[in-house]
N, C-alpha and C positions, 0 to 999 in steps of 0.2 A: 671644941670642934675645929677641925683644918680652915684657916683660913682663905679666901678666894686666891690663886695666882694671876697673875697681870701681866708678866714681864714677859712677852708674846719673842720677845729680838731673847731671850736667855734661852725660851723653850725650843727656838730653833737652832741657834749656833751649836747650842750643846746636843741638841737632838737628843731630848729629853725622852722617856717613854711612855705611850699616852694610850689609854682606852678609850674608845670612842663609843657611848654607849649608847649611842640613837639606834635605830634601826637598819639592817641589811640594805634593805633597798635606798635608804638616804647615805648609808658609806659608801656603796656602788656606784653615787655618783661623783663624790669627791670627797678628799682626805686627805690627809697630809703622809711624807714618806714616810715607812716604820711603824706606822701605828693597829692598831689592833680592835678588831670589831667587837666589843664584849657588851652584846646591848642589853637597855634593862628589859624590852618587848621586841618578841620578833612581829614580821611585818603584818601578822594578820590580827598578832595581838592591837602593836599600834591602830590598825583601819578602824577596829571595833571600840577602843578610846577614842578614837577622834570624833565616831560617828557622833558615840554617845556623846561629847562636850559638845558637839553642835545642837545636837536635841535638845539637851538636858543639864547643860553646864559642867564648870570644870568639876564640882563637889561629884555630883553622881560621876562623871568621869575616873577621877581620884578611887571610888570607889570600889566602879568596876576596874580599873588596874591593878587595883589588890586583891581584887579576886580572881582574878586570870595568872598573877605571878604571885602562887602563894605554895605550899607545903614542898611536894620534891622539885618543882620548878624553879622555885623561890630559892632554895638551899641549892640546886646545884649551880645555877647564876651566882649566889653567892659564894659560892667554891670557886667557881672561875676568876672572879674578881679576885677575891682572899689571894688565889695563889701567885695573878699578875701580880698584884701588890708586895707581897711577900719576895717574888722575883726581882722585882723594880721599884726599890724601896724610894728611888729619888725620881720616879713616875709620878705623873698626874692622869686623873679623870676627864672627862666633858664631855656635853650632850648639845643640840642644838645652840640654845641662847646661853648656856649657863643656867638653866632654870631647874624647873622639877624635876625634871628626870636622872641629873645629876646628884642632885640633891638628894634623891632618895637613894639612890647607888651609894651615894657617902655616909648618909644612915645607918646605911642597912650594914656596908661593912662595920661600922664603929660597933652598931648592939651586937652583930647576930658573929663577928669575927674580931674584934677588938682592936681592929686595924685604923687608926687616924691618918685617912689617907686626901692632901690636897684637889679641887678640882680648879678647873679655869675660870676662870670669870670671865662672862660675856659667852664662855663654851668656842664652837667651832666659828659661829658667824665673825668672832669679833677676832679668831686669827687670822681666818678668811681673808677679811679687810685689812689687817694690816699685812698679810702679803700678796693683798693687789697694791699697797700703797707705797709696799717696796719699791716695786717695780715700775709704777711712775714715778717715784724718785728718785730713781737709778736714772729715768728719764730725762730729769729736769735736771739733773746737777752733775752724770757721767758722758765722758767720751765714748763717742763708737767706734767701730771702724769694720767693714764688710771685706770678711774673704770671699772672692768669685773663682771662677775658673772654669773651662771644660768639664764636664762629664769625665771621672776616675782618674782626676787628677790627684785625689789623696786630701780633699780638704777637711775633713775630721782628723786624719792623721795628727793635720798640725795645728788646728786647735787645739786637740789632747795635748801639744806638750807646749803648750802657754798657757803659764800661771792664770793670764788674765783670759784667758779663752771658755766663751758659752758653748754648751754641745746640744744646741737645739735639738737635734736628730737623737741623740742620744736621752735626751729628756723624754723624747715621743714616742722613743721606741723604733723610728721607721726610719729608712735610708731617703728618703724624701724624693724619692722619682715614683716613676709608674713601676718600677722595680723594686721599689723601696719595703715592702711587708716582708718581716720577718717571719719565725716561726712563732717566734711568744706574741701574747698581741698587744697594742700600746690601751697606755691609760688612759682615762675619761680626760676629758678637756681640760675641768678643774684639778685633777691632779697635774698634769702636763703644767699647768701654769702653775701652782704650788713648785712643782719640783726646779721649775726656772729659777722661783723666787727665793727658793729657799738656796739655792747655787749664789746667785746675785748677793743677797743678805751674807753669806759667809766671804765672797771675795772680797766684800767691801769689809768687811772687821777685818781683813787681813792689809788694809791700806789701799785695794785697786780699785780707780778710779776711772780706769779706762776699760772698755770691754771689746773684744775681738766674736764675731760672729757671722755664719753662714750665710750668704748671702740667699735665702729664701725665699718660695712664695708666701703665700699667706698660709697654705694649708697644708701640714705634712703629714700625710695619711686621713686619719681622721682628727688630728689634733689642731687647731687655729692659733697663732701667735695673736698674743694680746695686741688689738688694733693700734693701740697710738705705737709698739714695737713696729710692727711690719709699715704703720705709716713714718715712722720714723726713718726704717730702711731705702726706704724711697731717697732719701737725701745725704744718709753716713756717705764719707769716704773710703774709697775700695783698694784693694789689695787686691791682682789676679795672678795667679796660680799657675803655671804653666809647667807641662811636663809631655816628651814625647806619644805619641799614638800609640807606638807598640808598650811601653810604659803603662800608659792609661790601659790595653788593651790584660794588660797582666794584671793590674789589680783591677779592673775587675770580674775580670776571672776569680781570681781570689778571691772579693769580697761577695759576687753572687753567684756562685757558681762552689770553688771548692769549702768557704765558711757558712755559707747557707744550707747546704744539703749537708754538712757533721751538726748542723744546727737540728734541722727538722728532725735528722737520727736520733741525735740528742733526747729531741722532748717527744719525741713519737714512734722511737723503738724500729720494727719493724717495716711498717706502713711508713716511715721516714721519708723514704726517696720517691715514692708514689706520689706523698701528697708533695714535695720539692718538685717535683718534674710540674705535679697541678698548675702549683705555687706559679713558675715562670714561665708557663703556657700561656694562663689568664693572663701575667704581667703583659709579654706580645700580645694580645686581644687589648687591652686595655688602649694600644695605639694604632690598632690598626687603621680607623678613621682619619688620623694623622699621618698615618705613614702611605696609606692609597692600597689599595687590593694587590695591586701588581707586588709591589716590596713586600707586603707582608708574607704575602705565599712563598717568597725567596725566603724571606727569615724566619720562617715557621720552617720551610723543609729542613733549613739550615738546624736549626734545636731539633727538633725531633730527632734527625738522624745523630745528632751529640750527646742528646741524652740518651738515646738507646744506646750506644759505646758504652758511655755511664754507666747503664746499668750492667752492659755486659760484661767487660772488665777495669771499669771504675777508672779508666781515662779521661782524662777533660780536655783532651789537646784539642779536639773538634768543635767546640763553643766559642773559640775562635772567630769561628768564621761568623756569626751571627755577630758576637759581640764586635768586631769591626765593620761590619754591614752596620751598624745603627749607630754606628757612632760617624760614620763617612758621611751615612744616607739621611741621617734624622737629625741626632743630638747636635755634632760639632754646627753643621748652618745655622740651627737655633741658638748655639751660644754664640756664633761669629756674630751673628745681627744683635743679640745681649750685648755683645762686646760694645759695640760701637756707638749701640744706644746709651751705655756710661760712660763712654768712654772718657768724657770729662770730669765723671769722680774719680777716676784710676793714678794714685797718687804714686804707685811701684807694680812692676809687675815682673817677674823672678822663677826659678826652679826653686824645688822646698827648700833648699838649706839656706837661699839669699832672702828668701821670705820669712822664713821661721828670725833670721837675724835683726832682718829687717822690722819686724813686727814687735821682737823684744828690745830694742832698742826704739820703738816708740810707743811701745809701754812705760819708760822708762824717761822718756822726755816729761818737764812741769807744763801743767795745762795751760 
């Protein structure tokens, strides 16, 4: 029989390929990237094992499991498995602990398919652990350093092109404002943190030692950065960002406005720009209380009447006007008064090309 795997830092660098055979509702809420739902119980089989091992212990448990997953249920689960395996010959198995459920999954291929296929040892909890433990050891023994900047100055742009650069936003899925929801929607929390971890764990086998990242709140959409991270941000040293109004005012136009709405077309055909127009209605609602009744009804007429262009002949020059309304009236004073509240950890502040320089040249300094 396949021996347990252990080697948790191999399974991710190499992004190994992994069946996860707990149940729907427990991979719903976290998992790791790449991996594949192929459970031995769906969720109603699981409720009715668990009931029964509370009642009656694990044996009558055991029992009724194999009788809920037996003849064409039993074989076509077994097919499923057979043929990952057979696909992903250097793939591994796992289930909650590493325990039974794994176990029988590895069984059941060996008799019923002849397949000698490894599972994890310890299963999900015990990769779990060791990529939160990543990640406060990225803590305790790497450099930071915080990009800031106004609203649409481009600061993903220029994390993407440093080696040593985290894409928080990009991990969560969401542009991190009240603007920030995309069309696809982000991942559960513990993937969110998973997909950090597993970024952090590959830069460090590549030698980086230093990390470059967003300067965030705590919560980007629905996703939370790991506490002692966003407590830590509180203190890294800043880099800010600086780029003209009318600049800022073009991308992001671009980024919400003309890559948003080929997004929503994208995944929603049709109804695309309906629910985009929705999409950045509600975003304005979302600050009206911030921004006071009077402005908002300015920048509500201001969108409406640009997305009706929009839809009428697919112009965006009109979005303009809203998107520098909120960046005069709201965004830019919120960042001025940020500004100044760090302004003591702002060690450069630069247009992209002096900071992108600037940044790899102190990724490159010894710690």
């Amino acid at each position: 029989m396949s021996s347990d795997f252990t080697d948790y830092r191999d399974i991710f660098l190499n992004d190994r390929p992994m069946m996860d055979t707990r149940a729907p509702v427990e991979f719903i809420k976290g998992s790791f990237p790449g991996v594949i739902n192929l459970p031995l119980m769906n969720d109603s089989e699981r409720q009715r094992v668990g009931t029964c091992y509370k009642q009656q212990g694990q044996q009558a448990a055991i029992t009724l499991g194999h009788q809920l997953v037996s003849g064409e249920i039993q074989a076509a689960r077994i097919q499923a498995w057979a043929d990952f395996a057979r696909a992903h010959p250097e793939g591994l198995l796992y289930c909650f602990r590493g325990g039974l459920r794994s176990q029988i999954v590895q069984q059941w291929l060996k008799s019923e398919a002849g397949i000698d296929y490894p599972r994890v040892g310890g299963g999900y909890k015990a990769m779990r652990s060791f990529l939160l433990e990543t990640i406060d050891q990225a803590m305790a023994q790497c450099d930071f350093v915080l990009l800031g900047g106004m609203t649409g100055t481009g600061k993903t742009e220029v994390l993407t092109q440093l080696r040593n650069g985290l894409d928080l936003e990009g991990h969560a899925n969401h542009r991190g404002s009240s603007f920030g929801k995309r069309a696809t929607g982000q991942p559960s929390n513990i993937d969110f943190e998973n997909r950090l971890a597993v970024d952090v764990l590959k830069k460090r086998s590549r030698g980086i030692e230093q990390f470059v990242l967003e300067d965030e709140s705590r919560a980007i959409g629905s996703c939370a950065l790991p506490l002692a991270l966003y407590q830590g941000m509180q203190q890294f040293p800043m880099v800010w960002l600086e780029d003209s109004r009318a600049g800022r005012v073009e991308r992001i136009l671009r980024d919400y406005v003309v890559d948003l709405s080929a997004e929503f077309n994208d995944v929603h055909g049709e109804e695309g720009f309906a629910l985009f127009s929705e999409r950045l209605l509600a975003s304005l609602n979302n600050v009206q209380k911030r921004l006071g009744g009077e402005r908002h009804r300015r920048m509500l007429i201001l969108m409406e009447d640009a997305l009706a262009e929009q839809a009428r002949s697919g112009a965006v020059d009109l979005h303009r006007g809203w998107i520098d309304g909120l960046l005069g009236e709201y965004y830019d004073p919120m960042y001025a008064f940020q500004r100044e509240k760090k302004g003591a950890r702002i060690e450069f502040a630069g247009e992209r090309g002096a900071v992108i320089e600037y940044l790899q040249a102190r990724g490159h300094r010894p710690g």
